[in-house]
N, C-alpha and C positions, 0 to 999 in steps of 0.2 A: 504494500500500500504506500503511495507516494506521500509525504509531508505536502503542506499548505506552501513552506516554502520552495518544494519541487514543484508543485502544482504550477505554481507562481510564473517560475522560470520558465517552464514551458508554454507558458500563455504569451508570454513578453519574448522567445524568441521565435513564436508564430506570430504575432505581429510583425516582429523584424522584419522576416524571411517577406510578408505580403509589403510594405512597405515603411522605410525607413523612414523617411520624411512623415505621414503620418502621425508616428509614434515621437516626433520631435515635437508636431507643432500642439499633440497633444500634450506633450509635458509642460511645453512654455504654456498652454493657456490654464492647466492646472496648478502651475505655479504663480501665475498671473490672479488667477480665484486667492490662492491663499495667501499671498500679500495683500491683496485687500480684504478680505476676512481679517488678518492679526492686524497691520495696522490701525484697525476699529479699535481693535485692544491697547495693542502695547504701543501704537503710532510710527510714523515709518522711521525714525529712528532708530526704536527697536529690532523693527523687521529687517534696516539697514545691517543693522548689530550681529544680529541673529545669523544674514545669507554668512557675512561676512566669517562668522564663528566654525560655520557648516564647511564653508571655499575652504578656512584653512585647514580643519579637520580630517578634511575630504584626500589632503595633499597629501599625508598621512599614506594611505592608500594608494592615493592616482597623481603619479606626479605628473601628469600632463595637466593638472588642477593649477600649477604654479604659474601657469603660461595665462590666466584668467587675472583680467587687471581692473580693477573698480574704476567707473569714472567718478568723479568728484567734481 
């Protein structure tokens, strides 16, 4: 029996395989919901705070995350 998180990965790399692009502009517009969701909360500052905390976390991981430069 597969785990939720097998389940997962298989779903997302049938997406892939049907279309790449897709699965991008879906991310950027569900990212796009959830900065305006918490900024109601914590204001874009926060939200600012927060990408910012995730990007260098993230670097951790995926150094191709270093090459990702904040405008200001």
């Amino acid at each position: 029996m597969a785990t939720v998180h097998e389940q997962r990965q298989r779903l997302i790399q049938r997406a892939l395989r049907r279309d790449p692009g897709t699965v991008v502009d879906g991310s950027i517009r569900l990212w796009e919901q959830l900065c305006t969701e918490l900024s109601q909360i914590i204001g874009e500052r926060g939200v600012e705070s927060m990408y910012a905390r995730s990007l260098h976390q993230s670097q951790k991981q995926f150094s191709w995350c270093r090459l990702i430069r904040r405008k200001r």
